[in-house]
NUSEMAR-410347 format. One record per residue (C-alpha): residue in three letters; x, y, z. Coordinates in steps of 0.1 Angstrom, whole numbers, padded with zeros to 4 digits, always signed. Layout:
residues N
AlaXYZ ...
This chain:
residues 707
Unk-0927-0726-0217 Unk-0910-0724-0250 Unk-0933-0709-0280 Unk-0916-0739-0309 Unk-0921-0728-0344 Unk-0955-0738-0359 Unk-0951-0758-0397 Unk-0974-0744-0422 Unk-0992-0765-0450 Unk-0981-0757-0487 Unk-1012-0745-0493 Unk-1014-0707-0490 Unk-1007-0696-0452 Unk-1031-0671-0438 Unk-1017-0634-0448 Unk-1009-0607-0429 Unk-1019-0573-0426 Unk-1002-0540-0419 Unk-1013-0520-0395 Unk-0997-0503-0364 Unk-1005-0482-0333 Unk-0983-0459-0315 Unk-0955-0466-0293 Unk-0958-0462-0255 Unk-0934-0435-0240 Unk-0908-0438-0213 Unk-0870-0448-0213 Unk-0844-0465-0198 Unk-0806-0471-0202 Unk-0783-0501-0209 Unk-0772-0517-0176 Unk-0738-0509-0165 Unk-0712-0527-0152 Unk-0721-0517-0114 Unk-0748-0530-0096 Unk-0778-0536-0116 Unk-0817-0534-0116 Unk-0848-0546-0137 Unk-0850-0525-0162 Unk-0886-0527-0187 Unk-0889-0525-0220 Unk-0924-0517-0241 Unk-0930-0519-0273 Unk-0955-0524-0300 Unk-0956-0554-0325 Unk-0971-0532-0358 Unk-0984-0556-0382 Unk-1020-0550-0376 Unk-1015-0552-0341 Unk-1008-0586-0332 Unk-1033-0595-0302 Unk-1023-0625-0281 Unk-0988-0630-0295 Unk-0953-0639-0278 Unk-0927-0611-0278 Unk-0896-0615-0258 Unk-0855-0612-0258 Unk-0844-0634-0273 Unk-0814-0643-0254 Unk-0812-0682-0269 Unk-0811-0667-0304 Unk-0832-0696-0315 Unk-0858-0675-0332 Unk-0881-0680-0306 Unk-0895-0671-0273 Unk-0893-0690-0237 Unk-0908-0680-0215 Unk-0889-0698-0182 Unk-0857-0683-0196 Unk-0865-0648-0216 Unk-0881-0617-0208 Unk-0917-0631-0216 Unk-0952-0609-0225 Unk-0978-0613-0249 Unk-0995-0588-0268 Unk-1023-0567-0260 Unk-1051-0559-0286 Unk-1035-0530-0296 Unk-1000-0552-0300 Unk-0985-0533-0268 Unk-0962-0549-0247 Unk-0937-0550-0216 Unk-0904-0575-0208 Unk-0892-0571-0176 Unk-0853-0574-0180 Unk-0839-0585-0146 Unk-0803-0582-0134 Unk-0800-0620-0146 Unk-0814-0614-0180 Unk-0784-0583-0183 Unk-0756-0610-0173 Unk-0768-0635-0197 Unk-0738-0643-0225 Unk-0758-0628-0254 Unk-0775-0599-0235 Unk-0758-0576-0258 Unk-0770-0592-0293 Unk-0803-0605-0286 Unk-0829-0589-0303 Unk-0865-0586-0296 Unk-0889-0613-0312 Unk-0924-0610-0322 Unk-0944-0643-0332 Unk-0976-0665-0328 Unk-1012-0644-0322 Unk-1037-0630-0346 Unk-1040-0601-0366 Unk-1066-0579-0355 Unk-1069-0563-0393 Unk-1081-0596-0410 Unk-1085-0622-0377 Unk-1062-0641-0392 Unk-1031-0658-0371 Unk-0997-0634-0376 Unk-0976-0653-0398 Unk-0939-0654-0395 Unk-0916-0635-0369 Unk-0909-0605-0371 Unk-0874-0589-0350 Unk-0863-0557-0337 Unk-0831-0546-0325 Unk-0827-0541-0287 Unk-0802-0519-0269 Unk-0821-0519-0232 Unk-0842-0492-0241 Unk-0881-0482-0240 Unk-0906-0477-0264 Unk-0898-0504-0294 Unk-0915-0509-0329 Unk-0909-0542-0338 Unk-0919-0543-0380 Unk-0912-0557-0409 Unk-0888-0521-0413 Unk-0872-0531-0379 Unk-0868-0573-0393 Unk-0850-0554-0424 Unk-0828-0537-0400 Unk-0824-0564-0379 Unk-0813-0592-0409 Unk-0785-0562-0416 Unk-0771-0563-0386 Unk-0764-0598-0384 Unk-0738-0590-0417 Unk-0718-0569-0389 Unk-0729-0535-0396 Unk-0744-0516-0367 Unk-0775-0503-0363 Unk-0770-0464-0377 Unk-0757-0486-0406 Unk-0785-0508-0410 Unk-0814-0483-0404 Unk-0797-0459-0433 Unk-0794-0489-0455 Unk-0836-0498-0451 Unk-0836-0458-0458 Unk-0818-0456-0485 Unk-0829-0486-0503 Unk-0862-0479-0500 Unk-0865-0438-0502 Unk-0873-0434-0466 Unk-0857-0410-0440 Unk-0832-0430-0420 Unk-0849-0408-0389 Unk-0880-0431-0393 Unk-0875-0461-0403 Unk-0877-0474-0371 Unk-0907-0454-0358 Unk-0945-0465-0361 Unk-0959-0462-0398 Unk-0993-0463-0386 Unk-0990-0435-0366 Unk-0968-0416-0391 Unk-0995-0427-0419 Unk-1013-0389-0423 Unk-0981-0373-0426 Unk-0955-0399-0439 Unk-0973-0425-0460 Unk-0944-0435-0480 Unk-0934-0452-0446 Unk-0963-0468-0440 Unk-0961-0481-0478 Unk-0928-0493-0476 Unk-0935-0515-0448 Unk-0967-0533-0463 Unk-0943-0537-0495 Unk-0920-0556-0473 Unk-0944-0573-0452 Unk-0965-0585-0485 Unk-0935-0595-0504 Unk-0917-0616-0480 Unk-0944-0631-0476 Unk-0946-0644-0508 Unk-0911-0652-0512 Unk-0913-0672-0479 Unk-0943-0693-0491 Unk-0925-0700-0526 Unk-0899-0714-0502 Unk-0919-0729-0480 Unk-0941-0747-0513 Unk-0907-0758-0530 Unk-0890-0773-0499 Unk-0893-0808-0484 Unk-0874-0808-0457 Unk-0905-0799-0433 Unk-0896-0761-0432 Unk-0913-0739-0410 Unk-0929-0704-0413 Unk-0906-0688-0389 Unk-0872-0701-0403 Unk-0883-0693-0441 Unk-0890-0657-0433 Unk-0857-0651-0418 Unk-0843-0668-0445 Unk-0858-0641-0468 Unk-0846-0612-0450 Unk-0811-0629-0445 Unk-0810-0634-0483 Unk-0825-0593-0489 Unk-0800-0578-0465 Unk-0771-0573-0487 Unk-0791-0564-0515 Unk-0803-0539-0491 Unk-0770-0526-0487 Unk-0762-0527-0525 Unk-0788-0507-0534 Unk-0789-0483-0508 Unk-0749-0475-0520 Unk-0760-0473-0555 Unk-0765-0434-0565 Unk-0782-0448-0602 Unk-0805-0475-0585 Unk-0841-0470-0586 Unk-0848-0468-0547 Unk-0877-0495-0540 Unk-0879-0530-0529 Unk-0884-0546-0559 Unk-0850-0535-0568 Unk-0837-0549-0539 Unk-0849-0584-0545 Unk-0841-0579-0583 Unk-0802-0573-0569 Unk-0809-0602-0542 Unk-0821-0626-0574 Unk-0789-0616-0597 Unk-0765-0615-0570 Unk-0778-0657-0563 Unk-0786-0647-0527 Unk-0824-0651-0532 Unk-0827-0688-0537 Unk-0848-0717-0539 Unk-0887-0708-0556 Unk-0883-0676-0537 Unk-0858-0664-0565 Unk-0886-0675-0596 Unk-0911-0655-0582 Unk-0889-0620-0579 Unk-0915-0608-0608 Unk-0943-0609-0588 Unk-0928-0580-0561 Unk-0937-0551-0589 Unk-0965-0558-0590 Unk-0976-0560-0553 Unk-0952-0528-0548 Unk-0972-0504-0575 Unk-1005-0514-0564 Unk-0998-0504-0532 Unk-0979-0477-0540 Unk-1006-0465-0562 Unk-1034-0471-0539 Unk-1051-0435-0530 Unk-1072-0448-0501 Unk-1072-0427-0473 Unk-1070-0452-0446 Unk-1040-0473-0445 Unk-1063-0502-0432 Unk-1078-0499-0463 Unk-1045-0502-0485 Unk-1039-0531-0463 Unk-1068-0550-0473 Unk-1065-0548-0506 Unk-1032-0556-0506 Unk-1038-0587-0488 Unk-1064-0602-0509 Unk-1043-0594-0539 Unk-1011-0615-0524 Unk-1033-0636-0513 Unk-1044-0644-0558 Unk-1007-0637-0564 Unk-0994-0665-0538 Unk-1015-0690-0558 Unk-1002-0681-0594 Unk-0966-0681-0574 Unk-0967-0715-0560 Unk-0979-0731-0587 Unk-0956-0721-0609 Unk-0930-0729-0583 Unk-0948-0764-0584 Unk-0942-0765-0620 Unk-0908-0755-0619 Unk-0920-0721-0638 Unk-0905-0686-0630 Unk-0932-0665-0622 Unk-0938-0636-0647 Unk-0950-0601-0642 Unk-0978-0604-0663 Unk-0991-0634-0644 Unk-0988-0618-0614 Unk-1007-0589-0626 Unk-1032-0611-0637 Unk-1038-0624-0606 Unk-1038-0589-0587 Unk-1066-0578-0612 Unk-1087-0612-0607 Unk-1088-0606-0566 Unk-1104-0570-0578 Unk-1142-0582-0570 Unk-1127-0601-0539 Unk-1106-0570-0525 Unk-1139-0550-0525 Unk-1157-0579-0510 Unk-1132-0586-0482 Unk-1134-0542-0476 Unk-1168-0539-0473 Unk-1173-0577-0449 Unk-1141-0561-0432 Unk-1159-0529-0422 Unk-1186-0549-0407 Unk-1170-0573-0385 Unk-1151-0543-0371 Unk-1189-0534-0358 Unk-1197-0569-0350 Unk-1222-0572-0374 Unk-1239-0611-0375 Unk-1233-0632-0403 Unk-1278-0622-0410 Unk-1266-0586-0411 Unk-1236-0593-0433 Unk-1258-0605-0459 Unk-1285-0582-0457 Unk-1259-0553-0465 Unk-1240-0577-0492 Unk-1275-0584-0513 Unk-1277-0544-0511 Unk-1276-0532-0550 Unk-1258-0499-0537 Unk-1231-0524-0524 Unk-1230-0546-0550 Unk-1227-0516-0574 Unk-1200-0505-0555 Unk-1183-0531-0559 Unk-1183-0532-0595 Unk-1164-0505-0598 Unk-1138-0503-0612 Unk-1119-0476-0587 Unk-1108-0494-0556 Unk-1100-0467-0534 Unk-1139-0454-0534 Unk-1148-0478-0508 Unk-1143-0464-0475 Unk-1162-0470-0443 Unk-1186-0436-0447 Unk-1196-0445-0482 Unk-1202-0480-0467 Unk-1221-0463-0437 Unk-1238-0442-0457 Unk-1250-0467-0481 Unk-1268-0486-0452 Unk-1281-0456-0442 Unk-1297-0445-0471 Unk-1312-0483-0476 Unk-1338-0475-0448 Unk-1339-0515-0438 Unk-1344-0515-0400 Unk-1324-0552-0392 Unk-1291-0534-0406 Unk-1294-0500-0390 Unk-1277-0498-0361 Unk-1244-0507-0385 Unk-1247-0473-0401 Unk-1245-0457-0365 Unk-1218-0482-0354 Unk-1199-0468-0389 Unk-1201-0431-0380 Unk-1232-0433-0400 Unk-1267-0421-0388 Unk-1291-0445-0406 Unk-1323-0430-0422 Unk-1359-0431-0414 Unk-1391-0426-0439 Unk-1411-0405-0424 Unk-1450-0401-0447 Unk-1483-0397-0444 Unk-1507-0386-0412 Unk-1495-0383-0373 Unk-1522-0387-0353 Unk-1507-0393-0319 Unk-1478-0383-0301 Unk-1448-0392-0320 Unk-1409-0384-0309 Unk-1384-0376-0340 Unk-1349-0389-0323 Unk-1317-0377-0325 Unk-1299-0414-0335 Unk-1316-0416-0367 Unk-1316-0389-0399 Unk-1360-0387-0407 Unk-1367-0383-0445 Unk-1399-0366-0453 Unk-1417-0383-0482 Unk-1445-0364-0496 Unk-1468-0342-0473 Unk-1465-0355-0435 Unk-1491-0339-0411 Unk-1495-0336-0380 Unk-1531-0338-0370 Unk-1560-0344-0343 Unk-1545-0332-0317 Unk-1513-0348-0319 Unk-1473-0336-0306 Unk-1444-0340-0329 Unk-1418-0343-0305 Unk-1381-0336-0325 Unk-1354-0341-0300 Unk-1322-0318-0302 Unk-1293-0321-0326 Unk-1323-0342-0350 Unk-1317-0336-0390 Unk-1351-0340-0410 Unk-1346-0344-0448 Unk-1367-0335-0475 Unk-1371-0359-0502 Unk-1367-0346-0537 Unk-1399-0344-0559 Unk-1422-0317-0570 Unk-1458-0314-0576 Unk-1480-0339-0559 Unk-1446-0356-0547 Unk-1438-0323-0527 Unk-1425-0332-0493 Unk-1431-0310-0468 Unk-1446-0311-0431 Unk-1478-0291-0419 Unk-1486-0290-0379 Unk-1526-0289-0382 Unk-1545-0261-0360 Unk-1554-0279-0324 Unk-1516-0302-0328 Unk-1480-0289-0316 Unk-1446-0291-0330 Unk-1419-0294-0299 Unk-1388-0285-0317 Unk-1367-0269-0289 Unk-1331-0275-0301 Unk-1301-0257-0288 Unk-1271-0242-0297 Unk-1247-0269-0290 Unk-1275-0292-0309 Unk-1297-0274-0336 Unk-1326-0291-0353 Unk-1318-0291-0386 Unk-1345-0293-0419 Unk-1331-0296-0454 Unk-1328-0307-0488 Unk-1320-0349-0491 Unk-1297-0340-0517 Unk-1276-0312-0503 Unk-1276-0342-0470 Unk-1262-0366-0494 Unk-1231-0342-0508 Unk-1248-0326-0534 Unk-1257-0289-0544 Unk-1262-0264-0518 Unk-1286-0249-0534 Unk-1326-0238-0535 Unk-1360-0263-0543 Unk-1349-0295-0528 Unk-1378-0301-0508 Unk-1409-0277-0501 Unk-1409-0269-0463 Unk-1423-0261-0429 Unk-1456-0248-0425 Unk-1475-0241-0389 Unk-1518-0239-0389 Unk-1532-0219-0357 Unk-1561-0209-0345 Unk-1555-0172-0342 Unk-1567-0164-0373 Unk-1585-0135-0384 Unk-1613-0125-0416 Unk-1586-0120-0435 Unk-1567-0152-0433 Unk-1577-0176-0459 Unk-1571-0216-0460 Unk-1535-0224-0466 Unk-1529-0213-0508 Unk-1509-0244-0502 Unk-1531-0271-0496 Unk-1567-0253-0492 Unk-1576-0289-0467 Unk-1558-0266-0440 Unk-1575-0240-0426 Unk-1566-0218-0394 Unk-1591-0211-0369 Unk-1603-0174-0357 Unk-1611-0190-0318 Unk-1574-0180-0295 Unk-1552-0150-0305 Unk-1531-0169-0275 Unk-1529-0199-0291 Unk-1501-0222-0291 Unk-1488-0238-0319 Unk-1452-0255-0303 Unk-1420-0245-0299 Unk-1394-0235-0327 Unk-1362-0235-0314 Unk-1325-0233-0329 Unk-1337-0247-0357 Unk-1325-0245-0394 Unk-1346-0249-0426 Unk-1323-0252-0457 Unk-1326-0254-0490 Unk-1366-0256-0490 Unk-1391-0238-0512 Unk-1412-0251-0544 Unk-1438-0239-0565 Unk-1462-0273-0566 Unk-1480-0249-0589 Unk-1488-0217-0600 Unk-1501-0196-0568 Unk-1493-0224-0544 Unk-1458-0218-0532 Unk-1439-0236-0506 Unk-1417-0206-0488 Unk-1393-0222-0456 Unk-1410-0213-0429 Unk-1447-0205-0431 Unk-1472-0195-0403 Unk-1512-0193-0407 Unk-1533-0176-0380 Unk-1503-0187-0353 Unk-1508-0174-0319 Unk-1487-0160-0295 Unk-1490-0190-0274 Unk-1460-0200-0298 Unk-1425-0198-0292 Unk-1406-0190-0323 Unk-1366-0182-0316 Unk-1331-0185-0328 Unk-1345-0193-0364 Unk-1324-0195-0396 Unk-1337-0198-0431 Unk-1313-0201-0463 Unk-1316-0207-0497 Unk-1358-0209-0501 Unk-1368-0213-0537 Unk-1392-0185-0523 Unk-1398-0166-0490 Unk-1375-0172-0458 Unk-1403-0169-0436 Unk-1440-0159-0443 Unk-1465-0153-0418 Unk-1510-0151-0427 Unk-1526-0135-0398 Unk-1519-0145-0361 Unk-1501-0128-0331 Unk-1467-0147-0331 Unk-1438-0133-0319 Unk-1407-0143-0334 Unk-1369-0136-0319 Unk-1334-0139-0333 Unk-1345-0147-0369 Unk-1316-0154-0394 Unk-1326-0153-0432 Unk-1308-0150-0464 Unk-1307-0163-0499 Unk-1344-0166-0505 Unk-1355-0163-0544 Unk-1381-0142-0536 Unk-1389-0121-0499 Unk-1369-0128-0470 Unk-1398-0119-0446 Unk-1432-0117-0456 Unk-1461-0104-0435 Unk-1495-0108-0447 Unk-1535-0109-0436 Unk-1535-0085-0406 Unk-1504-0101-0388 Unk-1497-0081-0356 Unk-1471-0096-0337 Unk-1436-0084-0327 Unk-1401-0095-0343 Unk-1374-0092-0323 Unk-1339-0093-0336 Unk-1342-0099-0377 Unk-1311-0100-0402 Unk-1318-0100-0435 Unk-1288-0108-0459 Unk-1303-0103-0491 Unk-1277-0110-0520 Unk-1309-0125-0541 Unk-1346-0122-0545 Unk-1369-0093-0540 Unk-1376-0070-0509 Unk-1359-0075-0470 Unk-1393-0075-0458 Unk-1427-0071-0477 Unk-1460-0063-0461 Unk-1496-0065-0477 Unk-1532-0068-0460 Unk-1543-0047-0434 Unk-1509-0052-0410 Unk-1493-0033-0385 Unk-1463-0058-0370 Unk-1438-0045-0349 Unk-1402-0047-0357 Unk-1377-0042-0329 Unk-1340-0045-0337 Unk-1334-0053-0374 Unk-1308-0053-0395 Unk-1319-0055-0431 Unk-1288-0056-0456 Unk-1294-0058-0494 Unk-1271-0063-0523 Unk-1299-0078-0549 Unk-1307-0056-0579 Unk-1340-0071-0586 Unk-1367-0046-0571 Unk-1389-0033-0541 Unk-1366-0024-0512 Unk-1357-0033-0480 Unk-1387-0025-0469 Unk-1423-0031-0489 Unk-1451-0016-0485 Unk-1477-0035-0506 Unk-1512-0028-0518 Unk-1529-0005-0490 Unk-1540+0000-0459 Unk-1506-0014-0446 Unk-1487-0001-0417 Unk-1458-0009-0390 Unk-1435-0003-0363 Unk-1397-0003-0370 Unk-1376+0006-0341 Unk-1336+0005-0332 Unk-1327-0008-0369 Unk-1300-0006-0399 Unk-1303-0010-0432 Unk-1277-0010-0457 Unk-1289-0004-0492 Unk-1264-0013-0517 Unk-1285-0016-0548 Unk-1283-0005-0586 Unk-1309+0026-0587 Unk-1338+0006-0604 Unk-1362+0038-0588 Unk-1371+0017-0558 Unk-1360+0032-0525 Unk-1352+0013-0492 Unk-1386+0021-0480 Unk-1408+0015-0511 Unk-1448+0012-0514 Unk-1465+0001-0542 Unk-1481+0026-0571 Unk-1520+0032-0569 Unk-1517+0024-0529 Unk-1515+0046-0498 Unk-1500+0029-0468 Unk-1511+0036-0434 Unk-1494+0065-0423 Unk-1511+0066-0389 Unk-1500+0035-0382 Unk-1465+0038-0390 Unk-1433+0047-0369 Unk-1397+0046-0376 Unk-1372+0051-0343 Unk-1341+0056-0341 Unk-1336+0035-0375 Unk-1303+0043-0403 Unk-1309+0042-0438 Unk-1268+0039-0459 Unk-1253+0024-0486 Unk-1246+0034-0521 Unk-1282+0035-0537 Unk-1293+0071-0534 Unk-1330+0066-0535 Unk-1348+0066-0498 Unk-1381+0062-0505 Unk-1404+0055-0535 Unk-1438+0047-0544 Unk-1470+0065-0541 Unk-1468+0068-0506 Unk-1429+0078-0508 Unk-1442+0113-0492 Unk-1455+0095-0462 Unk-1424+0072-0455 Unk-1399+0099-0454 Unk-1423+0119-0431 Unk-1423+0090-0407 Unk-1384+0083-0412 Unk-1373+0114-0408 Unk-1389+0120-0376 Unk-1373+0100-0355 Unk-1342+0086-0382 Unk-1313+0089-0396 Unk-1301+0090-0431 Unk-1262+0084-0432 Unk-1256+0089-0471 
């Protein structure tokens, strides 16, 4: 079978697209003159991987591949491929100056067929990049130099590292993208110059020959400039000295102007993704190829400005072709494709003026964010996890999954009875609004939250607008709040939202399971007295599993817990605006492994109500200088257990002590035990308040102060 050359119409030939993958590994030598044995030889074509395409050895030197004849493969997706060279192939008469040929398939960056040939030169061994960089190298050969020569004339023409010239951009793209660059310059270009050939020729000339006429007529130029110390090093100079010298010919050498051009906008192209760069690129040429051959129609040499004209014209249509690109990589359906296009996000985007923003995750994100249920599964084929409105009542059991990000929008309850099911690694968001626009999430007396993350896979609360890259900071959203029904006389309805109201029936009561789970960036005031803290608990009973808990940045208290028996263990909190653990209403359960970092807000941990919670291995440190200790004592009546604890007081002295009660109250001193707790740190005041007396006889009982 003998893959012929394929004639293109004069209009505009479908474009390529750089892109490349890495070479396979392996070797093998150049056959002797003794007995010899197949020898393979893989490769990759890298032009956007060229799927379904013919590479062989060309031992005819006709440009082309046969198959009955030649070392014979076509190319995977991934543009990989194998020739099996057999002793007859190493015997043939121009073994030794065939090179390897790449032609025919389709692109897999744009699905467009590969247009042109592309060569590599072959000395019998493994692992070869055939490129538009190798086709340079190649075309300098063939004017007798070898191919050290060659290679350090692409280098030095172009300002690459001879080293890696013939390696794969693609792969080299993080660290080396000035390779990459170079070869979409070359690719782009020649294209160009082969279709102004192509357009002003009628003597039926085909793809193929025209773009080795190109690089024929570039190779000395190649050369030239490479030797010249005072030569600007770039291809545009190389097909300015090609043009000058009369080597470029035909309507290739009236459309020289238009190779700035496509060189600084891909030079200057920031995108991250060279898939991206490609793109872009492409649809520019693509505008520039028209203003090119008709002005190689019209017998008009092609200026700069008109080419730059054209690049800026494709603008709208790069963006276009990035964003439709990103899709059909997903398969998205032609239905999908236009959901996301009438999207005013995307159509925003695309009016932009900045190219390089568009990248897959904004894309993602974009259709995440739009909450339209036909286009979701695109944002989780992007890398993307789409979002889910999430408002109003729950009344029966309901599952919060792990493949979509849930967005809280106003109060959500969960009522009558009903489980809210949150499966492991889930993110809930808070939408932003204050007020009556609040969101936040109640679990009703009588209904369960099942929130048992894990390490690996946290459930994570927070702010909508710290999700979307903004501020880490406090307010976003109000927060989590749990109604029992182990409440007690002094537990009043929820200062929240008074509708909520715990019930006095089942000290054991069980409220759910809290596990590895994260609330971030919560806390709001809806108004004056009603104050959203992270995590709030009202008459919860000890039916409910609270552990590995982390709280940051509440616009209020961490945690804060009316009444009820809960037991909490491993609780995180820090950054709260005002108490990082508050105890209220008679609360008498035990928490087991607290750390307070307290760099703002008020006291470590503040107790009011008749109380007397147990606190067994703490470790309270605070470096706020607003007021009332690590730990608070407030109003009267109050007591607690603190055993096998630290603090670490580093505070301006503002008269409040690490243990501090409030003035006008006694606490109760019965009912209160330090053991085997250290008070340090560079505040020199212990204990304050009217009770001060009555702390440091219960500290210093069993304490220790390390000052």
């Amino acid at each position: 079978m003998k893959l012929s050359k394929k004639i293109i119409p004069s209009a505009i030939a479908a474009s390529l697209v750089l892109s490349f993958s890495a070479c396979g590994g392996g070797s093998s030598s150049t056959p002797t003159a003794g007995a010899l044995s197949t020898v393979t030889a893989s490769g990759t074509a890298v032009d956007g991987y060229i799927s379904g395409g013919f590479a062989c050895l060309d031992l005819n030197l006709d440009g082309g591949c046969d198959a009955t004849t030649e070392p014979f493969a076509t190319t995977s997706a991934t543009g990989t491929f194998t020739l099996s060279v057999t002793p007859e192939h190493q015997t043939h008469a121009n073994y030794d100056v065939a090179n390897i040929v790449v032609l025919g398939g389709i692109d897999t960056d744009t699905n467009k067929p590969f247009v042109g040939t592309m060569t590599a030169p072959y000395n019998g061994a493994d692992a070869i990049v055939v490129s538009p960089l190798s086709t340079m190298v190649q075309a300098i050969i063939k004017t007798g130099k070898t191919e050290a020569e060659a290679t350090a004339a692409v280098a030095g023409a172009l300002g690459l590292n001879a080293a890696d010239v013939l390696k794969d951009p693609v792969a080299e793209f993080s660290t080396n993208p000035q390779l990459a660059k170079a070869a979409l310059t070359v690719q782009k270009s020649v294209e160009v110059l082969a279709q102004a050939n192509i357009t002003a020729s009628t003597t039926g000339t085909t793809n193929e020959d025209e773009f080795e006429t190109i690089y024929s007529q570039l190779a000395n130029a190649t050369v030239a400039i490479s030797d010249d110390s005072t030569a600007t090093k770039s291809f545009t100079s190389v097909v300015q000295k090609a043009k000058i010298d009369g080597e470029l010919t035909d309507g290739a050498a009236s459309s020289t102007a238009a190779i700035t051009v496509i060189e600084t906008e891909i030079e200057n192209d920031t995108s991250a993704d060279l898939g991206d760069i490609a793109l872009v690129a492409d649809s520019k040429t693509t505008d520039i190829k028209k203003v090119v051959i008709t002005n190689v129609e019209s017998d008009i040499e092609t200026s700069e400005t008109d080419a730059q004209t054209a690049s800026d014209n494709a603008e709208d249509n790069a963006r276009v072709i990035q964003v439709e690109h990103y899709l059909e990589n997903v398969s998205a359906t032609d239905a999908q494709i236009t959901t996301v296009m009438a999207l005013q996000s995307i159509i925003d985007l695309i009016a932009t003026t900045n190219t390089s923003v568009i990248t897959k995750d904004i894309v993602a994100t974009i259709i995440a964010d739009s909450f339209d249920a036909t286009i979701a599964d695109l944002a989780v084929a992007l890398g993307q996890t789409p979002k889910t409105d999430l408002s109003g009542d729950i009344t029966a059991d309901m599952t919060l999954t792990a493949d979509k990000v849930w967005v809280l929008n106003g109060l959500v309850a969960v009522k009558n009875g009903a489980t809210l099911t949150i499966e492991p690694g889930t993110t809930i968001l808070g939408k932003a609004g204050t007020g009556a626009n609040t969101s936040y999430m109640i679990i009703d007396k009588g209904s369960k939250i099942n929130a048992a993350g894990t390490m690996a896979e946290p459930i994570i609360f927070m702010g909508e607008t710290a999700y979307d890259g903004g501020a880490d900071v406090w307010g976003q959203w109000g927060g989590l709040t749990l109604i029992g029904n182990a409440g007690n006389a002094q537990v009043a309805p929820y200062e929240v939202n008074t509708a909520f109201v715990a019930g006095t029936s089942d000290l054991a009561d069980n409220s759910g399971v809290l596990t590895y789970v994260s609330i971030l960036n919560s806390g709001i005031t809806m108004e004056e007295n009603k104050e959203i803290n992270g995590l709030s608990m009202v008459g919860v009973g000890s039916g409910t599993t609270v552990e590995n808990l982390t709280v940051n940045k509440s616009d209020d208290d961490c945690v804060e817990i009316w009444g009820g028996t809960v037991n909490l263990t491993n609780v995180d909190v820090s950054e709260c605006s005002d108490d990082h653990f508050d105890i209220d209403d008679g609360y008498a359960g035990t928490v087991t492994n607290l750390k307070v970092v307290q760099t703002t807000g008020y006291s470590g941990i503040e107790m009011s109500g008749t109380t007397a919670a147990t606190f067994n291995n703490f470790d309270i440190n605070v470096a706020s200088s607003i007021k009332d200790g690590a730990i608070y004592f407030k109003k009267g009546g109050i007591g607690g257990h603190f055993n096998n604890g630290t603090i670490v007081y580093n505070t301006p002295d503002l008269g409040y002590g690490a243990l501090h009660s409030s003035i006008g109250y006694a606490i109760d001193a019965a009912n209160t035990s330090f053991s085997n707790v250290t008070i340090s740190g560079s505040n020199p005041t212990l204990f304050s308040g009217d009770s001060a007396a009555a702390l440091q006889t219960a500290f210093d009982a069993n304490s220790t102060n390390v000052r």
